[in-house]
C-alpha atoms as one frame of an Amber mdcrd trajectory, in Angstrom:
protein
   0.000   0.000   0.000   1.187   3.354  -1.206   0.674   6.118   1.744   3.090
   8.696   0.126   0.057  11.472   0.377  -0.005  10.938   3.936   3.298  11.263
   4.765   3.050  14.413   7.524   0.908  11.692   9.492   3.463   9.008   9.665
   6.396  11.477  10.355   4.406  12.960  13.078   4.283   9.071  14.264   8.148
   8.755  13.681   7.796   6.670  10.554  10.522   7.464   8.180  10.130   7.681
   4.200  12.651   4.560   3.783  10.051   2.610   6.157   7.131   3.779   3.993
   9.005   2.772   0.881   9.494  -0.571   2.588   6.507  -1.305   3.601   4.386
  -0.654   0.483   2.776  -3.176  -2.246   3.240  -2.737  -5.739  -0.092  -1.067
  -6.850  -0.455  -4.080  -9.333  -0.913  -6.717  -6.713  -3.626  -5.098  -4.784
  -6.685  -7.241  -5.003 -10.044  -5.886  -3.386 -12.734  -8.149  -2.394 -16.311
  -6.857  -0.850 -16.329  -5.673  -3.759 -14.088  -7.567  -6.369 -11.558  -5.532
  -8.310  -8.325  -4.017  -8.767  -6.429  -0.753  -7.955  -7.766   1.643 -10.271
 -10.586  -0.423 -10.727 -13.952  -1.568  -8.817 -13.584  -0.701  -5.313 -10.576
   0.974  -5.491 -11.984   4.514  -4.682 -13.444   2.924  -1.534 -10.784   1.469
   0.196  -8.511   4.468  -0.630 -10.978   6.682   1.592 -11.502   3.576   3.986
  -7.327   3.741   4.585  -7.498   7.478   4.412  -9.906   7.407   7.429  -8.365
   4.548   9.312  -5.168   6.906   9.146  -6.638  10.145  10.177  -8.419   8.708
  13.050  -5.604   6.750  14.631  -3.495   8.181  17.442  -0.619   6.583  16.449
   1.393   3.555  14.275   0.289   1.439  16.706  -3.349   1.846  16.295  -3.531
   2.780  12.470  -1.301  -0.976  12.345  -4.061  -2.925  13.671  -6.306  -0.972
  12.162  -5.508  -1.796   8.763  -4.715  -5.758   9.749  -8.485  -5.393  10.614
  -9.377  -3.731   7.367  -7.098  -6.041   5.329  -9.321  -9.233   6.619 -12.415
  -8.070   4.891 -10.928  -5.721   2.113  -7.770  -7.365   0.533  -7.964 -10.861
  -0.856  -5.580 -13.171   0.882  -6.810 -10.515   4.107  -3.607  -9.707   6.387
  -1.532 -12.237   4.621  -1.872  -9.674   1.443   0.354  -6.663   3.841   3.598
  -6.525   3.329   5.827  -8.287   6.579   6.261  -5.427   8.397   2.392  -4.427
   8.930   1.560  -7.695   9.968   0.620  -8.268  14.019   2.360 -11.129  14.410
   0.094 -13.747  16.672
């Protein structure tokens, strides 16, 4: 996941720009389910202002982390497993 536009949010959290380019996915392997589709595509517009809200309402990494884990279950197919390593929580 791409989260270059809200980058003021995660270096008010202490994430650094090498950890955002780390932990991104290409934009061609997103898959959506609830709807089906694609980045770009079905869905895509959706989830983009789902992320965008799970980020502005989070305190901090911690929370927007499992946060998105949650999201990712019902909005990415393959659910967390489809987040790159690091946004994982790790059972």
């Amino acid at each position: 996941m791409a989260f270059s536009f809200t980058s003021p949010t995660f270096k008010h959290w202490g994430v650094t720009a090498e950890q955002i380019r780390e932990l991104r996915t290409a934009i061609n392997e997103v898959e959506f389910v609830n709807p089906t589709g694609k980045h770009g595509g079905l869905g895509s517009t959706a989830a983009h202002n789902e992320l965008l809200k799970i980020i502005d309402s989070s305190k901090d990494y911690n929370m927007f982390v499992r946060r998105l884990n949650n999201w990712a279950n019902y909005r990415l197919k393959g659910g967390v497993e489809a987040l790159p390593d690091g946004l994982r929580i790790k059972k």
